[in-house]
N, C-alpha and C positions, 0 to 999 in steps of 0.2 A: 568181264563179259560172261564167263560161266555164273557168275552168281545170278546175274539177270534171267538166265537161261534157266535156272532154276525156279527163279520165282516166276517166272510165266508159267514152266511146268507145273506146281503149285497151285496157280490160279485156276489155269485148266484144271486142272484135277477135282476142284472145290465145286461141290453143289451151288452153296450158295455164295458166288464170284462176285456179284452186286456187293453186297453185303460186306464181304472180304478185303474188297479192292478200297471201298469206303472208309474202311475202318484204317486200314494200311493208312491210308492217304491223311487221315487222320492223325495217327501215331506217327509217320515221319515229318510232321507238318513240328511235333511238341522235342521230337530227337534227332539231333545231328547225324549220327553215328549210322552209316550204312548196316553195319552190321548188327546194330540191336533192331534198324527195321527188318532185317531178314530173318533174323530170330522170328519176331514178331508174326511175322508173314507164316513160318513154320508152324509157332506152337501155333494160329489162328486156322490153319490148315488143319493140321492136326484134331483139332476142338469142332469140325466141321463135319469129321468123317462118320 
């Protein structure tokens, strides 16, 4: 549940959230693994600021 909480915070946070939330949806669509989408969600946050 905090990790969810996180990436909403995340998302919020990102200018460009369109864009963001697209790409995410994207990248968990090709990986399993919760936690490389979170990663992803991060560094994509990150790259946005």
């Amino acid at each position: 549940m905090k990790l969810l909480n996180q990436m909403e915070l995340l998302l919020s946070t990102c200018k460009n959230r369109y864009v963001l939330t697209r790409e995410v949806a994207e990248y968990a669509k090709k990986t399993p693994s919760p936690n490389a989408v979170i990663l992803a969600i991060w560094l994509m946050a990150r790259k946005t600021k």
